[in-house]
C-alpha positions in Angstrom: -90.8 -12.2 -24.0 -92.7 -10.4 -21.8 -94.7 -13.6 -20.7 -91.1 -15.4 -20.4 -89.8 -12.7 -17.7 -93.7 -13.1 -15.7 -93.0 -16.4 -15.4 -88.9 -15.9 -14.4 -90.1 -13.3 -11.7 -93.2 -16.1 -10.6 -90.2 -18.7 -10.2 -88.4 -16.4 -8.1 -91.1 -15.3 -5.8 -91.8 -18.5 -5.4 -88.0 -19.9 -4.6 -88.2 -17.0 -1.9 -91.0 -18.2 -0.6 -90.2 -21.6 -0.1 -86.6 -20.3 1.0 -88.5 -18.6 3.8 -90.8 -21.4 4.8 -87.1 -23.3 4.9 -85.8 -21.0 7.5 -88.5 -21.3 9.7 -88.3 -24.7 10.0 -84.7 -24.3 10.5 -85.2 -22.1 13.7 -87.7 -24.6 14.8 -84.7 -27.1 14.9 -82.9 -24.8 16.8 -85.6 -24.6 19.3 -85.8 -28.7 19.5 -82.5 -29.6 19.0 -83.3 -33.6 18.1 -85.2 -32.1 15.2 -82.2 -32.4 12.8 -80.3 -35.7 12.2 -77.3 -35.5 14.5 -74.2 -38.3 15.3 -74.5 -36.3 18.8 -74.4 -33.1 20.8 -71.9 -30.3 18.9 -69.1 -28.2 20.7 -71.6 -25.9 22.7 -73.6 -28.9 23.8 -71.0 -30.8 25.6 -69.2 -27.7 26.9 -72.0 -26.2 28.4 -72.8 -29.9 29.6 -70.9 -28.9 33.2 -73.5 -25.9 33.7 -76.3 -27.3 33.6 -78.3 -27.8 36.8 -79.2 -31.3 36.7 -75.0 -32.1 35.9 -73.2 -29.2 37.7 -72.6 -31.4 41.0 -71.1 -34.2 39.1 -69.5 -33.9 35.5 -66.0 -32.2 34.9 -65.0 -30.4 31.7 -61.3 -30.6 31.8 -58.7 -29.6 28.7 -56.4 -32.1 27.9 -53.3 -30.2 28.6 -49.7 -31.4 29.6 -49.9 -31.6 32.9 -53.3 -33.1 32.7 -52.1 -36.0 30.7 -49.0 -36.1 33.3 -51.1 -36.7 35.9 -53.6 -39.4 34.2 -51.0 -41.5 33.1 -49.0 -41.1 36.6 -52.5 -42.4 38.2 -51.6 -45.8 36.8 -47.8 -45.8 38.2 -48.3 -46.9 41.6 -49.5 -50.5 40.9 -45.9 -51.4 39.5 -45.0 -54.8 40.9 -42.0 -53.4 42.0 -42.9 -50.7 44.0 -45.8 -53.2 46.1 -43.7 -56.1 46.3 -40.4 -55.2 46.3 -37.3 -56.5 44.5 -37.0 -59.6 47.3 -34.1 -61.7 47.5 -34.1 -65.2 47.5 -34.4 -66.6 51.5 -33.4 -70.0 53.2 -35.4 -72.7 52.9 -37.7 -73.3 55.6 -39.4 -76.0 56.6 -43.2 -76.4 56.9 -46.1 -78.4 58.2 -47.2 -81.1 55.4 -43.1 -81.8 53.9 -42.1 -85.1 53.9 -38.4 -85.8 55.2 -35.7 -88.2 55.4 -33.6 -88.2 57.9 -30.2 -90.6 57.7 -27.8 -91.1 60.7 -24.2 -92.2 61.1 -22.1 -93.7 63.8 -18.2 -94.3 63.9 -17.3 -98.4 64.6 -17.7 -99.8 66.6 -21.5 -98.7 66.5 -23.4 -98.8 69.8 -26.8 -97.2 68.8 -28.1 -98.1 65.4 -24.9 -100.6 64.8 -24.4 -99.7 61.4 -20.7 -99.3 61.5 -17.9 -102.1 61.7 -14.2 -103.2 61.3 -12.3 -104.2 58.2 -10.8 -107.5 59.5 -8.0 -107.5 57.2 -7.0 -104.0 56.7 -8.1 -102.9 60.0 -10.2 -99.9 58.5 -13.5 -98.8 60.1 -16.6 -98.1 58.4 -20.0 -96.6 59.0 -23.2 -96.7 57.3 -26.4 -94.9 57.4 -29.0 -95.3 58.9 -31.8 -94.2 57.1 -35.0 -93.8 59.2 -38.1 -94.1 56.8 -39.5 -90.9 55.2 -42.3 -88.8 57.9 -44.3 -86.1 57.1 -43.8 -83.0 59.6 -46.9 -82.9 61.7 -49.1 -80.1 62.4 -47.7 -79.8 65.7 -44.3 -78.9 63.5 -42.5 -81.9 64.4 -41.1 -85.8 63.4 -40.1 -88.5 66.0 -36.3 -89.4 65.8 -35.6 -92.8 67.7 -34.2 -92.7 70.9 -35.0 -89.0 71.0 -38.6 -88.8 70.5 -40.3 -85.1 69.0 -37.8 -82.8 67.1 -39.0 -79.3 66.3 -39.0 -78.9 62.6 -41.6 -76.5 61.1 -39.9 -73.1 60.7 -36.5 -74.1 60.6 -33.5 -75.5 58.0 -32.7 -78.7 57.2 -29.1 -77.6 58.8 -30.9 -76.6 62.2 -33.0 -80.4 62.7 -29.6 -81.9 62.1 -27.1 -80.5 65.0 -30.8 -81.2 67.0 -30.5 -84.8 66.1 -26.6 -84.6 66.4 -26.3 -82.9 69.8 -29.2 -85.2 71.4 -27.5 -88.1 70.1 -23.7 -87.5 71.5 -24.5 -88.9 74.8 -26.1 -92.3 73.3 -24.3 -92.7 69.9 -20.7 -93.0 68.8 -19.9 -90.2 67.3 -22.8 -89.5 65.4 -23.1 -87.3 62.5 -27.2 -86.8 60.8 -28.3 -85.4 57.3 -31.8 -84.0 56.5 -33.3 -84.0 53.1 -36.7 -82.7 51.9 -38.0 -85.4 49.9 -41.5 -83.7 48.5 -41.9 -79.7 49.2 -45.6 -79.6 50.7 -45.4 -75.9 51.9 -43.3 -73.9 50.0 -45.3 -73.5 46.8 -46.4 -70.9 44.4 -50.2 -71.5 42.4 -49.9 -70.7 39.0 -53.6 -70.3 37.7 -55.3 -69.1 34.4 -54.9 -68.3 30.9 -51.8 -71.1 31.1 -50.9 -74.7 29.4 -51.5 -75.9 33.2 -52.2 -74.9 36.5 -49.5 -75.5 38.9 -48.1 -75.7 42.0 -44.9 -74.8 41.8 -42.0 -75.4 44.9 -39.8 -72.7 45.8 -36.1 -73.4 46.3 -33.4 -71.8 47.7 -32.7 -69.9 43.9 -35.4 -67.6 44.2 -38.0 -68.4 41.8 -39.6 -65.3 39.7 -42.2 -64.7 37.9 -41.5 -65.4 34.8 -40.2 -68.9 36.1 -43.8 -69.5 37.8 -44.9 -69.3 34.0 -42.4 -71.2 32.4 -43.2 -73.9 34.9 -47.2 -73.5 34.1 -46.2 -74.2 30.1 -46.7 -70.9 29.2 -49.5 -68.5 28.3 -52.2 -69.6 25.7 -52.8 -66.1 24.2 -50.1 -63.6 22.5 -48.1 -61.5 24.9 -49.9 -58.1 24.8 -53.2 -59.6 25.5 -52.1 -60.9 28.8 -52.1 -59.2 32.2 -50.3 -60.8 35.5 -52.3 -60.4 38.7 -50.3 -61.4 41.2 -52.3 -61.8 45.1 -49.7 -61.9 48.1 -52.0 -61.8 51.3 -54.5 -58.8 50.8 -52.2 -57.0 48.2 -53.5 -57.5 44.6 -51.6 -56.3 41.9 -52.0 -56.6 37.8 -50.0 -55.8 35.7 -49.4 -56.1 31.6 -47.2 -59.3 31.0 -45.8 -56.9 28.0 -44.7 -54.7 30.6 -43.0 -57.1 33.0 -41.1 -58.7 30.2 -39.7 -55.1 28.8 -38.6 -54.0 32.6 -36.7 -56.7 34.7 -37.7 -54.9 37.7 -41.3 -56.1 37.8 -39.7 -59.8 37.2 -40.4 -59.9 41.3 -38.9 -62.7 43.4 -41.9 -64.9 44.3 -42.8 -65.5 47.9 -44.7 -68.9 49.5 -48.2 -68.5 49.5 -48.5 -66.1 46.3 -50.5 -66.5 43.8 -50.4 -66.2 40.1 -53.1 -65.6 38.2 -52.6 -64.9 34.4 -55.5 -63.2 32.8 -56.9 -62.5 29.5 -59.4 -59.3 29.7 -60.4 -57.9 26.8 -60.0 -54.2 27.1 -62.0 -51.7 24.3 -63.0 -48.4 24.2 -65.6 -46.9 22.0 -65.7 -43.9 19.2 -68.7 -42.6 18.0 -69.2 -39.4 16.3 -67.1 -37.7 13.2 -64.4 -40.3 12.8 -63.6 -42.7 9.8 -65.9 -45.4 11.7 -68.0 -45.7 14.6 -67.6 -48.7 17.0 -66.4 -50.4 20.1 -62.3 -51.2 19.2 -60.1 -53.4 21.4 -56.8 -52.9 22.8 -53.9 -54.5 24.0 -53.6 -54.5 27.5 -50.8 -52.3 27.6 -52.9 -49.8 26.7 -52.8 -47.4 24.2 -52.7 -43.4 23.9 -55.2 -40.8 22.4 -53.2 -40.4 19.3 -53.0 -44.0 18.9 -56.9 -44.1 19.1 -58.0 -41.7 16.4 -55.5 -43.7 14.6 -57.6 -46.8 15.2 -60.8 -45.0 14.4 -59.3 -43.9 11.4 -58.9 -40.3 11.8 -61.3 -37.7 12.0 -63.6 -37.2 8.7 -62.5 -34.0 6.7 -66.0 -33.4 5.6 -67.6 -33.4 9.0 -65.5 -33.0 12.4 -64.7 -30.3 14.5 -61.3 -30.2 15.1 -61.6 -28.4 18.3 -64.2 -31.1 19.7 -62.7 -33.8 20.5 -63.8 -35.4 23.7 -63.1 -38.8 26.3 -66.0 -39.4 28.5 -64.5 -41.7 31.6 -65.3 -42.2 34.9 -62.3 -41.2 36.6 -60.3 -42.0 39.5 -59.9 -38.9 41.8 -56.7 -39.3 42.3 -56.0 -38.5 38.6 -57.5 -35.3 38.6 -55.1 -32.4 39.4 -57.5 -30.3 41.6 -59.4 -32.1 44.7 -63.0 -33.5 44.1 -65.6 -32.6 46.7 -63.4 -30.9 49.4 -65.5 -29.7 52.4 -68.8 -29.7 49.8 -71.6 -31.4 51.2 -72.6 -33.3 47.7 -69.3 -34.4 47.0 -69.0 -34.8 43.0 -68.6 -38.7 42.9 -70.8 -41.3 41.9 -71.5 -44.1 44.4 -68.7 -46.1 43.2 -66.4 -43.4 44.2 -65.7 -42.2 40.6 -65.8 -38.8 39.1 -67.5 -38.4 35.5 -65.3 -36.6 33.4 -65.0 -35.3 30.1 -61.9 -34.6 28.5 -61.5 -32.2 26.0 -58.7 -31.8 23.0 -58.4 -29.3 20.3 -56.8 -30.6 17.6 -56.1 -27.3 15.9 -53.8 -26.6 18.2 -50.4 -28.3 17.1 -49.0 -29.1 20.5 -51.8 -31.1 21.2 -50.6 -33.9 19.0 -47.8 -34.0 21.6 -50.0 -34.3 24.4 -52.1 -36.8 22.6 -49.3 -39.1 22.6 -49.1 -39.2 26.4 -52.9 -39.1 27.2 -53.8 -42.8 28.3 -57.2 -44.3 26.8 -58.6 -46.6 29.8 -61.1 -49.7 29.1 -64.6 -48.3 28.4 -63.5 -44.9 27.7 -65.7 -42.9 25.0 -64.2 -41.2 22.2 -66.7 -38.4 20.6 -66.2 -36.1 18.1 -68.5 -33.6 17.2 -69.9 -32.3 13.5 -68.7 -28.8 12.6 -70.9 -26.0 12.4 -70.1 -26.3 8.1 -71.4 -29.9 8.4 -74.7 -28.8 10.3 -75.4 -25.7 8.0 -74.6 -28.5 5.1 -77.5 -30.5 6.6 -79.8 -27.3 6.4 -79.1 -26.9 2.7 -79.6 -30.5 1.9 -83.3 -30.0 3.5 -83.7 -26.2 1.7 -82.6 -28.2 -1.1 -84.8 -31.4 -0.7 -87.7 -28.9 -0.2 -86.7 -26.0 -3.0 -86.2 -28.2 -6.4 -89.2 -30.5 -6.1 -91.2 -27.0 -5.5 -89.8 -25.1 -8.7 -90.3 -28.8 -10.8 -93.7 -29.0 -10.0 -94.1 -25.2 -10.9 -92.4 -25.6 -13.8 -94.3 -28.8 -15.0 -97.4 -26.9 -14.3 -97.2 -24.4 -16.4 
């Protein structure tokens, strides 16, 4: 028995032993950090990220609170069709270098000009027909030729306006003489309807007040679902893009189109990526109405019981400056953008707090944002004792084998 509690004692010895060997190597991983196997930096890693010398000129560490996520999601307001373009009303139709016309004249019998008109014989009555001058395009001096009154101003005004012209030149050589105007192809009034559509279009504007929905019906439609689609719409230098989701739900972004605009429908693949503690790891799209923080992690699958830190959460985004509630750079003289004029941000969010789930629900995710969550401090002491353990129980099998 005696021999049986040498050996027991031997055993322990050497368990302690290789326990302390264990925890040497352990502070060595603390001193090089890539030592252990790691999804990523922990809480204390990013935080302090900020602080660091090479970084400190460049990379916020914001919270995630209310008024944070306010002020994201209020960045993306101001490109509402609405607001650039205006509601518009519909506008008179004017007419443009490149339409074709028809102009058609009419004189009361007896007819002295274009002697279209004449007497009934046996009732008496008078009649008049047209005449009907053969179809012109309007010139790009703006005009057509009317005979026996040569150039009549036509780009830039009705059909209304050519035809007291034609009228009032006319009174002194005609009987009477009444004119009509009628577009017979719309050359300059147009809308392009380009893109993710059944066909690209030109499509004529009339008096109604064609939308934007209307340039899409006439296009055939879109070829991919609804919330895949965003609506870029390019009047002069002002671009816009919008979600075609987003248009359809408010009727104020239905804008009136005007002549020259162009429609472009779009289908760009928007994603953002999750790494770290989460249910699975890799690059998830998104409709292009976008999505919020809440509904991410829901995507990812949640955060894995076993292994996250609630309180690190994170978004890594390079973010417009105008969505960041204090000023970037000021009167430094390393202002703290890159060269594309965006500032690197990461966002934080501690999930243990409750309200944050409300705040989540606001928080925009943008395309190529980074979602990271980072191991506990449980999970990375579980990692040690998987290695004391790896180490430990092969060491005491051998000794006891030996024996």
């Amino acid at each position: 028995m005696t021999q049986g509690l040498v050996g027991w004692a031997h055993d322990i010895r050497s368990v302690a032993a290789l326990g302390v060997w264990a925890v040497s190597v352990l502070s060595g991983c603390s001193t090089y950090p890539g030592s252990l196997p790691a999804a990523g930096p922990s809480l204390e890693q990013v935080t302090s990220t900020p602080q660091k010398s090479s970084a400190a000129e460049l990379v916020r560490l914001i919270d995630v609170t209310d008024p944070v996520a306010r002020k994201v999601a209020a960045s993306e307001a101001h490109h509402l069709f609405s607001e650039t373009f205006g509601q518009g009303t519909a506008q008179s139709y004017r007419i443009g270098a490149g339409d074709v016309l028809e102009v058609s004249i009419w004189e009361s019998p007896p007819a002295s000009l274009f002697g279209t008109g004449q007497v009934e014989t046996r009732s008496g009555a008078s009649t008049a027909r047209p005449t009907v001058l053969p179809e012109q395009m309007v010139n790009v001096q703006g005009t057509i030729n009317v005979p026996f009154l040569g150039s009549v101003p036509a780009a830039g005004r009705t059909p209304q306006q050519i035809e007291h012209d034609v009228v009032q030149g006319l009174k002194a050589k005609a009987n009477q003489p009444q004119a009509l105007v009628r577009v017979t192809r719309n050359a300059s009034l147009y809308v392009t309807v380009i893109g993710e559509v059944a066909n690209s279009v030109r499509m004529p504007l009339t008096a109604q007040g064609e939308r934007l929905l209307d340039a899409l019906a006439a296009a055939g439609g879109i070829k991919q679902p609804v919330g895949k689609m965003t609506l870029q719409v390019t009047r002069g230098n002002q671009v816009r893009s919008m979600p075609l989701g987003s248009v359809i739900e408010d009727p104020r972004q239905n804008v009136v189109l005007q002549p020259g605009d162009v429609v472009t429908v779009l289908n760009q693949p928007l994603s953002f990526t999750v790494l770290g503690a989460t249910a699975k790891n890799e690059e998830i799209n998104f409709e292009a109405q976008g999505i919020t923080l809440a509904q991410a992690l829901g995507r990812a699958g949640g955060l894995q019981d076993a292994r996250a830190d609630a309180r690190a959460v994170f978004v890594f985004r390079f973010e417009d400056p105008a969505a960041l509630l204090d000023p970037v750079g000021g009167g430094n003289s390393r202002a703290a953008t890159t060269p594309e004029g965006k500032v690197p941000v990461i966002y934080r969010v501690d999930l243990r707090d409750p309200a944050s789930f409300f705040t989540a629900q606001g928080f925009p995710i943008r395309n190529r944002d980074v979602m990271y969550v980072a191991n506990a401090p449980a999970a990375e002491l579980q990692k040690f004792l998987n290695i004391v353990s790896s180490v430990v129980v092969p060491g005491v099998t051998l000794r006891n084998l030996s024996q």
